[in-house]
Legacy VTK file of the C-alpha trace (Angstrom):
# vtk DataFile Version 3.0
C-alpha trace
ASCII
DATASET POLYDATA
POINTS 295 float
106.418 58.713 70.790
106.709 61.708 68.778
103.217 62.570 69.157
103.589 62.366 72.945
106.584 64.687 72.879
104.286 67.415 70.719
101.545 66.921 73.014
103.955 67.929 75.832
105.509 70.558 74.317
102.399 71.875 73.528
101.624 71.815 77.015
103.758 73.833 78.159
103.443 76.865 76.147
99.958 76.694 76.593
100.318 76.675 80.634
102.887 79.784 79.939
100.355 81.468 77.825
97.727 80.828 80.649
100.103 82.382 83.203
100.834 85.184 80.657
97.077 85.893 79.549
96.400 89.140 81.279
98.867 90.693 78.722
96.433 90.953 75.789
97.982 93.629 73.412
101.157 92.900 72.150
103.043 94.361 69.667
105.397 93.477 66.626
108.385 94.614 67.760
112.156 94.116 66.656
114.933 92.776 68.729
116.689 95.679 70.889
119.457 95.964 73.572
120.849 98.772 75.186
124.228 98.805 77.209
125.032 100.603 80.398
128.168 100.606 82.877
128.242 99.981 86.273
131.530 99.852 87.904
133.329 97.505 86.091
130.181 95.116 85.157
128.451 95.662 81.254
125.093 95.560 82.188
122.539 95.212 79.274
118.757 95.604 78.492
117.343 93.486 76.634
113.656 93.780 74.696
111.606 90.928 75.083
108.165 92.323 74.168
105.930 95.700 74.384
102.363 95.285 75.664
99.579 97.698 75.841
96.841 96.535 78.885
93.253 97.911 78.192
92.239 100.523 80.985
89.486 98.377 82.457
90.013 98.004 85.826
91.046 94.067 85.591
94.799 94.595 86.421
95.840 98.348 87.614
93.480 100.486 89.668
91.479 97.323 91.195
90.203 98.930 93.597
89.669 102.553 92.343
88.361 101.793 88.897
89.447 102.922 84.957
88.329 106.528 85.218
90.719 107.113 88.073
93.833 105.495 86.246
92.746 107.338 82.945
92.833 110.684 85.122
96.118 109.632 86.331
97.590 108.441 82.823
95.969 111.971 81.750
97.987 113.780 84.106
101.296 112.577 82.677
100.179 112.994 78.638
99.770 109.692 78.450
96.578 107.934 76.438
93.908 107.490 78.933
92.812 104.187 77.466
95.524 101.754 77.873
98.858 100.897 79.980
102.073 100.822 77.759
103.934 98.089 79.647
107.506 96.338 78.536
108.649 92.996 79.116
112.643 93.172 79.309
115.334 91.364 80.890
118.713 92.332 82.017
122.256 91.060 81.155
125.397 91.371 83.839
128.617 90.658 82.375
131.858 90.695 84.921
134.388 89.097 82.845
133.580 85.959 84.056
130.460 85.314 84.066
127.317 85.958 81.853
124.220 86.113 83.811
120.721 86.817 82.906
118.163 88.115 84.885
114.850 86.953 84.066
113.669 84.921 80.595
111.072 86.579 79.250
108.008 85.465 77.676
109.460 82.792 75.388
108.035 81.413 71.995
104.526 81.094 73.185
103.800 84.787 72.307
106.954 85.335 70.019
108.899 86.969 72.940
112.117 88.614 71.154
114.706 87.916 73.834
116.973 85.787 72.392
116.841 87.577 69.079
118.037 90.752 71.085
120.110 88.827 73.154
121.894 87.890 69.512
121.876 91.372 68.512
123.568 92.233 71.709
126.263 89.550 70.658
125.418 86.552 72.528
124.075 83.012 72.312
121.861 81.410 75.117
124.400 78.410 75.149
126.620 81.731 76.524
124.752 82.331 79.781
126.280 80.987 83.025
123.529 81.786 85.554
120.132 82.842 85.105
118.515 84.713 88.009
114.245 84.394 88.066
113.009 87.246 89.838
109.589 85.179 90.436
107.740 82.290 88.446
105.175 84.651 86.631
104.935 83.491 83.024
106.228 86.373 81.515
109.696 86.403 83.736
110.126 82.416 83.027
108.504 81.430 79.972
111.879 82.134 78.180
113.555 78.885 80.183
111.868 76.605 77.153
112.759 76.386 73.664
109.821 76.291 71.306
111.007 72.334 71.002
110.799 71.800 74.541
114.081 72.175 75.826
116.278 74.306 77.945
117.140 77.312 76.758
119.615 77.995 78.163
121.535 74.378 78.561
124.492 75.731 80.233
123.363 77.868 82.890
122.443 77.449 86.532
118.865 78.667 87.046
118.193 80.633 90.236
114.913 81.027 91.635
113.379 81.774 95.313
112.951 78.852 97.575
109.466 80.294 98.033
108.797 80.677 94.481
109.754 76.955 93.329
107.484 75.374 95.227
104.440 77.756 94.555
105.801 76.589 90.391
105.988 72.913 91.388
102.021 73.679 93.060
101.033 74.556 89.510
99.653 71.770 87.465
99.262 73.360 84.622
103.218 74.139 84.629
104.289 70.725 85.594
105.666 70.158 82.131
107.738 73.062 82.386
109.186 72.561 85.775
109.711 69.155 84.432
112.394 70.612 81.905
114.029 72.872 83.995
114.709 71.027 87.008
117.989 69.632 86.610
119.282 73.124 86.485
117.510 74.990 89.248
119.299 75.857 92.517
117.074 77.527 95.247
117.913 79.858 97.754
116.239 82.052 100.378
115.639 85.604 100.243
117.676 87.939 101.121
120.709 85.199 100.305
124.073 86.316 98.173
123.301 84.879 95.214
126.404 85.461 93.487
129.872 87.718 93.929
128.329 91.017 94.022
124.431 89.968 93.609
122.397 90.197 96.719
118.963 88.853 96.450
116.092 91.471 98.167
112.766 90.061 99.740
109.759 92.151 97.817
107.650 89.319 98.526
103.776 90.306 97.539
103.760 90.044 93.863
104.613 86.080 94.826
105.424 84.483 97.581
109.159 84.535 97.016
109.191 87.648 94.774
112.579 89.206 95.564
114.748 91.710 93.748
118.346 91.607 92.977
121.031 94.455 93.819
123.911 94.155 91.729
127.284 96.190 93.254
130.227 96.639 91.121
132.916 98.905 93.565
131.057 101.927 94.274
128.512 101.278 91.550
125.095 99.247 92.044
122.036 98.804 89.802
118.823 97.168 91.378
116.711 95.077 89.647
113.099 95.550 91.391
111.294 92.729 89.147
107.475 93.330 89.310
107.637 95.846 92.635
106.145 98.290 90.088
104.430 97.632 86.701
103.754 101.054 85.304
106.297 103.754 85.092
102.734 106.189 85.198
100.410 104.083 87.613
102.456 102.874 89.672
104.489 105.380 90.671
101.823 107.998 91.159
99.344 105.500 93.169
101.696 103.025 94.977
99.309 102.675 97.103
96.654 100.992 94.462
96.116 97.456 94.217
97.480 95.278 91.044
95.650 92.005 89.973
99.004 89.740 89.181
99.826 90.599 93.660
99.313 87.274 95.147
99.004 88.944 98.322
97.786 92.714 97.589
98.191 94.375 100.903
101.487 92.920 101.445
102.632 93.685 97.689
101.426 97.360 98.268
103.560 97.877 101.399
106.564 96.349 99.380
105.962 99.160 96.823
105.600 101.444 98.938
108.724 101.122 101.308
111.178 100.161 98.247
109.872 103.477 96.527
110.515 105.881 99.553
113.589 103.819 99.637
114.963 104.170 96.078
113.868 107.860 95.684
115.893 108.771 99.305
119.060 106.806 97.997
118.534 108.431 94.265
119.789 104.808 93.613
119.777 103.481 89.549
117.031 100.812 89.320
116.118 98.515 86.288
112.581 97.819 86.072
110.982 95.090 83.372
107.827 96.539 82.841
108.824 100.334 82.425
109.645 101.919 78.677
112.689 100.001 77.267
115.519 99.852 78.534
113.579 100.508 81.654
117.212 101.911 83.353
116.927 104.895 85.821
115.748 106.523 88.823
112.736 106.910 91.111
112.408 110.566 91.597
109.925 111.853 94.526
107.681 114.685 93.474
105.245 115.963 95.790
102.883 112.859 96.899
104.027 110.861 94.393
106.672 109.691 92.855
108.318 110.102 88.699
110.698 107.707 86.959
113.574 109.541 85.552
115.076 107.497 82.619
118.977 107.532 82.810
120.931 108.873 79.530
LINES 1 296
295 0 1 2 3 4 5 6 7 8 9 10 11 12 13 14 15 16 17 18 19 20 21 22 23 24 25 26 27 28 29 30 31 32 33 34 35 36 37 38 39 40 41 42 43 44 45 46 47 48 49 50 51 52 53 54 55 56 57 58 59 60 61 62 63 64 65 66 67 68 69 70 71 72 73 74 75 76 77 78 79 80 81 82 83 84 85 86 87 88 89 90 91 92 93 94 95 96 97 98 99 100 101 102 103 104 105 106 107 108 109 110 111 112 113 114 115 116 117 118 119 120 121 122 123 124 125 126 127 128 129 130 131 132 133 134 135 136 137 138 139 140 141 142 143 144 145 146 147 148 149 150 151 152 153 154 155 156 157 158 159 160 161 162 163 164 165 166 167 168 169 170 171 172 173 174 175 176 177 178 179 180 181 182 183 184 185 186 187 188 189 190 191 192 193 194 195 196 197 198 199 200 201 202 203 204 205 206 207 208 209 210 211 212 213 214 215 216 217 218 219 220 221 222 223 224 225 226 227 228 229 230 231 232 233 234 235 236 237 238 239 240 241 242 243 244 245 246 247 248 249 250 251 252 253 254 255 256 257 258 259 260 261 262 263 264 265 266 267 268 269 270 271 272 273 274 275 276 277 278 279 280 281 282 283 284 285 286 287 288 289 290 291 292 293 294
């Protein structure tokens, strides 16, 4: 019996590995958070993990090749031969209620959220509702414990209608849906997911990839999940392919229209994969487009 139990934990952080394999760099980081107000909510960064992706064509700049990213990256004084990419979730706190968007990467590659969770002043057994932004491994992987269990036992897990059933397709993340099931709730996007969370449709990256814009009075921060990936790439080349887009044309239009979007609205965004905390705006500039950290 306990051999069968290790064989399925073992499982599943292999499967969330798998679905997190295309981040190859990472680096030894310590736990961080980083608080910010919005209206009355306390809305917190957390620091999962930082990641540099080789320049080689295999994930940004599909279809135009390293040279043009490294001319790109060059353009902004940024090393030409690798992507600095974060992995961060984001922590809403209304008085209430304690929810968490997105998990992380979890203990199969030493993801530091619930360390910086801790240092932020929380336990997981804290969290009410956790929001998934879409089923990529490095957004759920942080649902498991590294014995297998729920990691968050007293939440309500939130995830896409869409997006479920693409996980429950996976076989290789059967364990793993197997674990979390009792707590997930579904919805469709575009739904009110909770008082003052509205869910966006930004489907492309997944089939249910959706976004979450969080309104405190006057006050709203929007959580675009994996609409962009580099703060550099791809906000300069919106218009370039990425290799995680299940459907590339359609995640490029979603770019595309929620950029033109944010930068018109000059509306705060948190974005997982930018520098840590990854809090701030989208700021047109010429053709392209800049992130603007907020202070």
């Amino acid at each position: 019996m306990l051999r069968t139990l290790k064989m399925k934990k073992t499982l599943i952080f292999s499967a969330v590995l798998m679905a997190c394999s295309a981040f190859s760099a990472w680096a030894d980081n310590a736990p961080a958070y980083k608080t910010f107000q919005v209206g009355k909510l306390e809305v917190t960064s957390l620091l999962d993990k930082n990641n540099a992706l080789p320049n080689d064509g295999k994930v940004l700049g599909v279809d135009v090749g390293p040279k043009a990213v490294a001319d790109v990256l060059k353009s902004a004084g940024a090393e030409t031969d690798k992507i600095e990419l974060s992995v961060d979730a984001l922590l809403i706190k209304d008085g209430k209620k304690n929810i968490l968007i997105d998990t992380g990467l979890g203990p199969s590659v030493q993801g530091a959220l619930i360390q910086s969770l801790a240092k932020a002043g929380h336990t997981p057994e804290q969290i009410t509702d956790v929001l998934i932004t879409h089923v990529h491994g490095d957004h759920i992987g942080g649902l498991v414990t590294a014995d297998g269990k729920q990691a968050f036992p007293n939440a309500v897990v939130k995830i896409s209608a869409p997006d479920w059933q693409w996980l429950q397709g996976m076989p290789k993340m059967a364990d793993l849906v197997k674990v979390i099931k009792p707590q997930v709730k579904t919805f469709a996007p575009g739904d009110k997911v909770l008082d003052g969370i509205q869910s966006v449709s930004l489907k492309g990256h997944t089939p249910g990839h959706v976004g979450y814009q969080i309104t405190s009075g006057k006050a709203r921060i929007y959580d675009i999940g994996d609409s962009a990936h580099s703060s550099i790439v791809s906000l300069a080349k919106p218009e370039w392919a990425i290799s995680y887009d299940n459907d590339r044309a359609e995640g490029i239009a979603s770019r595309e229209k929620l950029l033109a979007q944010l930068a018109a609205d000059h509306e705060l965004i948190f974005a997982p994969h930018f520098p840590f905390p990854g809090v701030g705006y989208i700021v047109a500039k010429g053709d392209h487009y800049v992130f603007q950290p907020a202070k």
